[in-house]
C-alpha positions in Angstrom: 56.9 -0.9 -66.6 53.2 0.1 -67.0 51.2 0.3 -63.5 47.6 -0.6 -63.6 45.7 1.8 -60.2 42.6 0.5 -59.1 40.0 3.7 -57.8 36.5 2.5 -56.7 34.5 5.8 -56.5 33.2 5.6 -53.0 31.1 8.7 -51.5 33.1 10.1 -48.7 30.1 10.8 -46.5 29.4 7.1 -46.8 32.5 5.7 -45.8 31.9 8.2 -42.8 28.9 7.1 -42.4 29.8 3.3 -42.3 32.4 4.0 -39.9 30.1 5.5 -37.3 27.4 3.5 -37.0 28.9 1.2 -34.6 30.4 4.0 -32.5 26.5 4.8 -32.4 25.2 1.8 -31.7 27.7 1.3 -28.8 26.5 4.8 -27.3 23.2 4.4 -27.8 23.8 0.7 -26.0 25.2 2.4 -23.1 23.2 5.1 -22.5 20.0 2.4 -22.3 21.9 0.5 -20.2 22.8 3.6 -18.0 19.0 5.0 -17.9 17.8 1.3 -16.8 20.5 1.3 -14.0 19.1 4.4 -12.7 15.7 3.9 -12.7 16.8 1.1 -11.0 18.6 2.6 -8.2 16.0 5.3 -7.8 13.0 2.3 -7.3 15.1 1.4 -4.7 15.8 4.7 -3.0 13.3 5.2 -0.3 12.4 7.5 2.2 14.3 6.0 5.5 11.2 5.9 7.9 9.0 4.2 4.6 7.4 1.7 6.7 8.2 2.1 10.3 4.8 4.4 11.3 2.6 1.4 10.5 5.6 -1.1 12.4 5.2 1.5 15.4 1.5 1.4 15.5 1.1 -2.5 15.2 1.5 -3.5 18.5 -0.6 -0.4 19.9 -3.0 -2.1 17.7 -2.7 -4.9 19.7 -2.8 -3.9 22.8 -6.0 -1.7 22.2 -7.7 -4.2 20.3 -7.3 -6.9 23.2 -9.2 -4.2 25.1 -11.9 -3.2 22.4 -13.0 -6.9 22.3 -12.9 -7.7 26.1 -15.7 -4.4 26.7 -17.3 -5.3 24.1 -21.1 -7.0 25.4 -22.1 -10.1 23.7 -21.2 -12.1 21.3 -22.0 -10.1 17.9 -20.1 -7.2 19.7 -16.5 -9.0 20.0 -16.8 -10.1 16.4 -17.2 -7.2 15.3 -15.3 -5.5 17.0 -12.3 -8.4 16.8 -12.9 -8.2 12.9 -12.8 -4.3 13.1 -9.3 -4.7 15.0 -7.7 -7.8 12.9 -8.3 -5.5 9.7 -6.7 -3.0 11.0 -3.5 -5.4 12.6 -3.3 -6.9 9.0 -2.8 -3.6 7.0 -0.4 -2.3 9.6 1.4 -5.6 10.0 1.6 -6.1 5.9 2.6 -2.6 5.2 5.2 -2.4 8.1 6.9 -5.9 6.4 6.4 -5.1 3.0 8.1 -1.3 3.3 10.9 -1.7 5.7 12.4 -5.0 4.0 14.0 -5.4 0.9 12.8 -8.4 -0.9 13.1 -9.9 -4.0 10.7 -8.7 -6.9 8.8 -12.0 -6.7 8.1 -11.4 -2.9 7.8 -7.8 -3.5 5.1 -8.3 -5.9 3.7 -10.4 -3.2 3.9 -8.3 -0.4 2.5 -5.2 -2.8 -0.7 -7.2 -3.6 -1.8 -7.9 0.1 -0.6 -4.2 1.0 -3.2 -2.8 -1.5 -6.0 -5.0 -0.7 -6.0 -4.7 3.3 -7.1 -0.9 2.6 -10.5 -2.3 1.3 -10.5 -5.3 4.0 -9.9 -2.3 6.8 -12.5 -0.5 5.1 -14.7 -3.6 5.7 -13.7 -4.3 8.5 -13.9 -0.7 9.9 -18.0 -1.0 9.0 -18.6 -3.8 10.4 -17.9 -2.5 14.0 -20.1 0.5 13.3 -22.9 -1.5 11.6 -23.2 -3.9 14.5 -22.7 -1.9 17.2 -25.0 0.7 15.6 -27.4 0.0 13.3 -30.9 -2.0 13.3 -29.9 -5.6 12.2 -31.4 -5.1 8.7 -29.9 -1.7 7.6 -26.6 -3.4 9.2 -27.1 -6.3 7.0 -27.8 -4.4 4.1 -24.2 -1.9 4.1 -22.2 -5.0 5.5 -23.9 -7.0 2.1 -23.0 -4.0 0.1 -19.2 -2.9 1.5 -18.4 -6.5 2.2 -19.1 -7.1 -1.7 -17.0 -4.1 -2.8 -13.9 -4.9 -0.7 -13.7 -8.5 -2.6 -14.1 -7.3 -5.7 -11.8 -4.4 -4.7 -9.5 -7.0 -3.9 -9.4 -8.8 -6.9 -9.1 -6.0 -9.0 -5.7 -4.9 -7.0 -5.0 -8.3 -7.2 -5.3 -9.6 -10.9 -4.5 -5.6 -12.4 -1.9 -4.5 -9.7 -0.1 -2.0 -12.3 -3.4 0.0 -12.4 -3.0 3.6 -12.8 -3.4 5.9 -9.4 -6.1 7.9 -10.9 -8.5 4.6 -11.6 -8.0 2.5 -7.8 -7.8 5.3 -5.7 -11.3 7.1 -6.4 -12.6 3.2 -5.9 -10.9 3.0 -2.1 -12.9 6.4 -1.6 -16.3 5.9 -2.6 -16.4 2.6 -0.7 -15.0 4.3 1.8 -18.1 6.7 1.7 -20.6 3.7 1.3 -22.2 4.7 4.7 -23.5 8.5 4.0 -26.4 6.9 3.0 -27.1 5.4 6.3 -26.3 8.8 8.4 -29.9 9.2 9.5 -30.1 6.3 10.9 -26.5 5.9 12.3 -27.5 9.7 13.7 -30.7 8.1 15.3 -29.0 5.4 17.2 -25.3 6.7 18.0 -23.9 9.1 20.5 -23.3 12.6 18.0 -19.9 12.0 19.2 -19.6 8.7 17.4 -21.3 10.5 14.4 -18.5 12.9 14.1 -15.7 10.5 15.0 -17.0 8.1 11.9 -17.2 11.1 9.4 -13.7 12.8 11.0 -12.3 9.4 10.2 -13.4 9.3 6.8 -12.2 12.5 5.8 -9.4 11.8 6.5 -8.7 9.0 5.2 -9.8 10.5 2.0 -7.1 13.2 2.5 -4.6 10.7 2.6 -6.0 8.7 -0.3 -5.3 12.4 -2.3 -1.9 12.6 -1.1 -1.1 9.0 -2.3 -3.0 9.5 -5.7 -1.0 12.8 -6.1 2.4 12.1 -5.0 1.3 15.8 -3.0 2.9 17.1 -0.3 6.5 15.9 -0.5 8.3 17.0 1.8 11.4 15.3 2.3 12.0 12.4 0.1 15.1 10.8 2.1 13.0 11.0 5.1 9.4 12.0 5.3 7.7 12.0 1.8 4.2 12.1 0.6 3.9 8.3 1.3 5.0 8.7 5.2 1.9 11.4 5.0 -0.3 8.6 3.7 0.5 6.4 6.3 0.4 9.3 8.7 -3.4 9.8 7.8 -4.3 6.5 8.1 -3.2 5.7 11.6 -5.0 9.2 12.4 -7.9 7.9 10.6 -7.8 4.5 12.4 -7.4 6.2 15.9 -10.3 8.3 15.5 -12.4 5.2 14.3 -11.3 3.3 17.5 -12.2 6.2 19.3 -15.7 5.9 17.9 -15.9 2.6 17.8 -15.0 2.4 21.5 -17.5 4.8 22.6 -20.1 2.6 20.9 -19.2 0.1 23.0 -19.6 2.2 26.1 -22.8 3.1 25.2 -23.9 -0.4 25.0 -23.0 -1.8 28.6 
């Protein structure tokens, strides 16, 4: 009997070849899908007092503001110092919610937007007590004009472009924050030096914690205490020495 054999000349490193790329395909699958689980897991991972400075300061806050406005003489004096104090409430109360809860990324997007802006409406608001308490109506009317613009825009850029980068936003919260070096001579002719050194204490250090956010710089310990709990650690120092200052304005005036 004659046998007919069939060879097809097939390269071996092809057939090899052929055979693994869906081995590859299914690792490469799985180690995506492993990173993004990850990265995942570590968004979530937060230091366990994220939050709860700003929740423990809130109803101080409170409490001190409801005695800010009730010394404060006149009319123009309570508003300003009420709007001074309701900026201040509204960071710390939108922070306090937005870091100690775990929300859904629709909320959280939210929450992130209003927790960004209330640094320039606190920045506002924080000149606004100083201007009226302080300053001629005119050169008041002048800053309030100019910071008042800058915090809405300021807003509506964290708003409308909240996945800018660090190193763009932060300088902006600083140099509004700063607006007011060019009214020193006159806050220096009509304040207590006291006030004067409480209003540029304050701002230095809110710009230190503006570098440790931008920085990510000190961290000390992430499951606890990390460079954001430093942030927030600044800014209620910040705030208190502004009350301080603020409060002795008020002094002055009665």
């Amino acid at each position: 009997m004659l046998t007919l054999r069939w060879e097809t000349d097939v390269p071996q490193d092809r057939v090899s070849s052929s055979q693994d790329t869906p081995h590859r395909d299914n690792v490469s699958s799985l180690s995506d899908d492993v990173s993004e689980t990850l990265h995942e897991l570590a968004a979530e991972i937060k230091p366990r007092l994220r939050g709860w400075l700003h929740a423990g300061i809130l109803p101080l806050t409170v409490a001190a503001g409801i005695v800010l406005v009730s010394l404060s003489p006149g009319v123009g004096a309570k508003v300003a110092s009420a709007i001074f104090i309701l900026s201040a409430m509204l960071l710390f109360g939108v922070s306090a919610v937005y870091h100690t809860g775990t929300w859904q990324p629709r909320v959280k997007m939210l929450l992130k937007r209003f927790d960004h802006s209330n640094i320039f409406l606190l920045i506002a608001g924080s000149y606004t007590a100083f201007s009226v308490l302080l300053l001629e109506a005119g050169d008041a009317t002048v800053l309030l004009t100019l910071v008042w613009s800058g915090a809405v825009l300021g807003v509506a850029f964290r708003v409308f472009w909240l996945e800018a980068p660090r190193w763009l936003y932060v300088p902006v919260y600083i140099a509004l924050g700063w607006a007011a070096v060019f009214w020193m001579p006159q806050f220096a002719e009509r304040s207590p030096t006291s006030v004067v050194v409480l209003l540029v204490v304050g701002g230095l250090l809110y710009s230190l914690g503006a570098l440790v956010y931008a920085f990510k710089r000190p961290d000390p310990a992430p499951r606890w205490f990390g460079f954001h709990e430093i942030f927030h650690s600044f800014t209620i120092a910040a705030f208190i020495v502004h009350y301080i200052g603020v409060s002795i304005a008020v002094h002055s005036m009665r």
